[in-house]
RODO-2510 file (C-alpha; in nm, 4 decimals, decimal comma):
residues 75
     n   res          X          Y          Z
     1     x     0,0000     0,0000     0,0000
     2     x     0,1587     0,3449    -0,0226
     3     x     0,0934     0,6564     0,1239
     4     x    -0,1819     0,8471    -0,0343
     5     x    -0,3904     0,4746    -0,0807
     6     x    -0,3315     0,4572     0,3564
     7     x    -0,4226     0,8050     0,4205
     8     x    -0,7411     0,8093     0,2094
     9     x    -0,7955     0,4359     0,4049
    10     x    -0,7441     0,5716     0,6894
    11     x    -0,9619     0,8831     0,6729
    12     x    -1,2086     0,6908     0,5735
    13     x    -1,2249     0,4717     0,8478
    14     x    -1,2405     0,7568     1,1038
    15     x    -1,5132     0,9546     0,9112
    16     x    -1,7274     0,6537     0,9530
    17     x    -1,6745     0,5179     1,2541
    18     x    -1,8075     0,9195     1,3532
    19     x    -2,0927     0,8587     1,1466
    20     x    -1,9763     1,1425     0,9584
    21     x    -2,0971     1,2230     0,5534
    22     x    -1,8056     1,3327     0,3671
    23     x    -2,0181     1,6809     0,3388
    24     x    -2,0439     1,7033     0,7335
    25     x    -1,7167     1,6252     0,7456
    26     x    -1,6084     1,9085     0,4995
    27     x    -1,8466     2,1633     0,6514
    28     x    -1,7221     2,1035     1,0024
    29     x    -1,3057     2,0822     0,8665
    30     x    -1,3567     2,3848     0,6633
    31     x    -1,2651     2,1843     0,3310
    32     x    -1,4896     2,1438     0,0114
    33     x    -1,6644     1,8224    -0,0149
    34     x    -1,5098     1,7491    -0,3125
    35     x    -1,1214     1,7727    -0,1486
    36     x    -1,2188     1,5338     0,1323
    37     x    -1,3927     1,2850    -0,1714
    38     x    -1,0608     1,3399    -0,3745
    39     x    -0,8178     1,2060    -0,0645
    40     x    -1,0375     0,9093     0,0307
    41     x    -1,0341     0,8169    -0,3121
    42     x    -0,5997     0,8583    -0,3572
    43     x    -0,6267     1,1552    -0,6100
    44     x    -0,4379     1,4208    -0,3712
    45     x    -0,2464     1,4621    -0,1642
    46     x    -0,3376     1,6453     0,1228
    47     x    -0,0778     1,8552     0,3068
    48     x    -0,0017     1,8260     0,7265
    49     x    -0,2513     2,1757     0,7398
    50     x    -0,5587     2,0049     0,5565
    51     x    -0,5387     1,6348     0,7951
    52     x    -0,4608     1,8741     1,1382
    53     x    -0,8203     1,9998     1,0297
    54     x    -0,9857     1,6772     0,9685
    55     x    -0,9050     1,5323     1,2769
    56     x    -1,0240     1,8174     1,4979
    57     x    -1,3057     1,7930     1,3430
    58     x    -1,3211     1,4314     1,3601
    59     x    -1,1955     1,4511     1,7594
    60     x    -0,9062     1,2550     1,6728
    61     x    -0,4884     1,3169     1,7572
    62     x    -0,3195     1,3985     1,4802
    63     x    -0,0505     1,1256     1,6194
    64     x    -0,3187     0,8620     1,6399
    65     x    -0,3996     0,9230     1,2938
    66     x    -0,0591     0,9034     1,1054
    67     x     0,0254     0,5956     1,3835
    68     x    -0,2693     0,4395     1,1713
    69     x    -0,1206     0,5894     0,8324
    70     x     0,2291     0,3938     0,9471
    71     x     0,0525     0,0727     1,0547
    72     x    -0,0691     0,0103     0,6906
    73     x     0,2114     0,1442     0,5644
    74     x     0,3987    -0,1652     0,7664
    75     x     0,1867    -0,4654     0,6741
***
């Protein structure tokens, strides 16, 4: 797996277990809908900035998330 196919994984993951739309998600992160549908699907790359937002708005540590990022990275 590399790293744009575990960060869009990953984000994923997170916005659902939150029961989050990717449009709620974007609304409460400040990002167009379309951005957040773009990383979950590989097709950017989001910088440190954009994924600090997402996961205050999805209540998460930034650490926790890239620890997740890393652990599919590994397998």
């Amino acid at each position: 797996m590399d790293l744009s196919s575990a960060i869009a994984t990953t984000l994923k993951k997170y916005r659902e277990t939150k029961n989050l739309s990717q449009e709620e998600l974007a609304f409460l992160s400040g990002i167009d809908r379309t951005y957040i549908s773009l990383i979950e699907r590989s097709k950017r790359k989001p910088t440190v900035h954009v994924i600090y937002l997402i996961c205050q708005s999805l209540d998460i540590r930034l650490s926790e998330f890239f620890l997740e990022v890393e652990n599919l990275l590994n397998k």
